[in-house]
N, C-alpha and C positions, 0 to 999 in steps of 0.2 A: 626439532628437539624431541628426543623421546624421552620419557620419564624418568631414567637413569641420572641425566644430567644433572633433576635439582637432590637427588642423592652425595653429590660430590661437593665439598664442602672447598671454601677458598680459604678456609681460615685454617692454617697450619701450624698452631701453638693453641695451646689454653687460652693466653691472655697476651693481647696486643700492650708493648710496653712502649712503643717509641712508632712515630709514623713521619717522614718527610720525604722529600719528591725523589728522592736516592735510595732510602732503605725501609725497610720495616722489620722489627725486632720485635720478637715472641718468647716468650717464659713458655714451657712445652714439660706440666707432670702427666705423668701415670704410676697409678700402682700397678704391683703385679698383677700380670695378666691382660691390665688395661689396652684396648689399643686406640690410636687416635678417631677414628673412624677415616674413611676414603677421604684424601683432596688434593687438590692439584697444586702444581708450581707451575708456573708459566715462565719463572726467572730464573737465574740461578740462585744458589744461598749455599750459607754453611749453615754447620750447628757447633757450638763449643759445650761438650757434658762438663757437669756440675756434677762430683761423688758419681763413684764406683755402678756400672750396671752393665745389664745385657740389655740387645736391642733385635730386634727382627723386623725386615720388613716384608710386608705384604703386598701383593701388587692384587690390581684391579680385578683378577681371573681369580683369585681368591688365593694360590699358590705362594707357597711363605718360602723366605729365602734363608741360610743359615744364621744362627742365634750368632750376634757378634759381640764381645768382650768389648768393652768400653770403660776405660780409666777420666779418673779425674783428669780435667783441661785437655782432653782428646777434643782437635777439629777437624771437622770433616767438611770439603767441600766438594759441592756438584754441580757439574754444569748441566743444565737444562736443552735441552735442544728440542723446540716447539711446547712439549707439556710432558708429567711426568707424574702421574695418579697412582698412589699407592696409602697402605696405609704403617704406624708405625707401632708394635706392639711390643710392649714389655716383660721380656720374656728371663727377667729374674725375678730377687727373692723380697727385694728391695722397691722404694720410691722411685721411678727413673726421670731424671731433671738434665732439661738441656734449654740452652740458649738457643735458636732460630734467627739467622738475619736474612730475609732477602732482600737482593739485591737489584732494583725496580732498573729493564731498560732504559 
């Protein structure tokens, strides 16, 4: 293990809202500009936003992806295939609020 690893963070929301042997749900703010810092998904998961924002993501290499428009009750799902470390930043003018479930093997 080289030192990078304890860099990457397992917790991908703010704040754990719900935990049982199937899912885990996350309350996920930032303000502008905020990004989550690096962590990983080993599962898969969605997100359901909460109010209007932009979102970007970051991947590990540091190289940022395009800014995506994100509406109210927009869900997004993604499958994981082995691990998938990035980070997610807020790249509007506003609060940006999403819902997080994953989805535990």
């Amino acid at each position: 293990k080289d030192m990078h690893d304890k860099d990457i963070s397992r917790e991908v929301g703010t704040r754990l809202l719900f935990e049982n042997e199937r899912v885990r749900v996350w309350d996920l703010r930032l303000e502008p500009g905020e990004a989550t810092g690096l962590h990983v998904h080993h599962a898969d998961y969605l997100y359901v936003v909460i109010g209007d924002g932009e979102l970007q993501r970051k991947d590990a290499d540091g190289s940022l992806g395009p800014v995506k428009q994100m509406a109210d009750g927009d869900v997004v799902f993604r499958n994981v295939a082995g691990e998938d470390v990035h980070e997610a930043v807020n790249a509007g003018v506003g609060t940006w609020r999403n819902i997080v479930v994953e989805l535990k093997q």
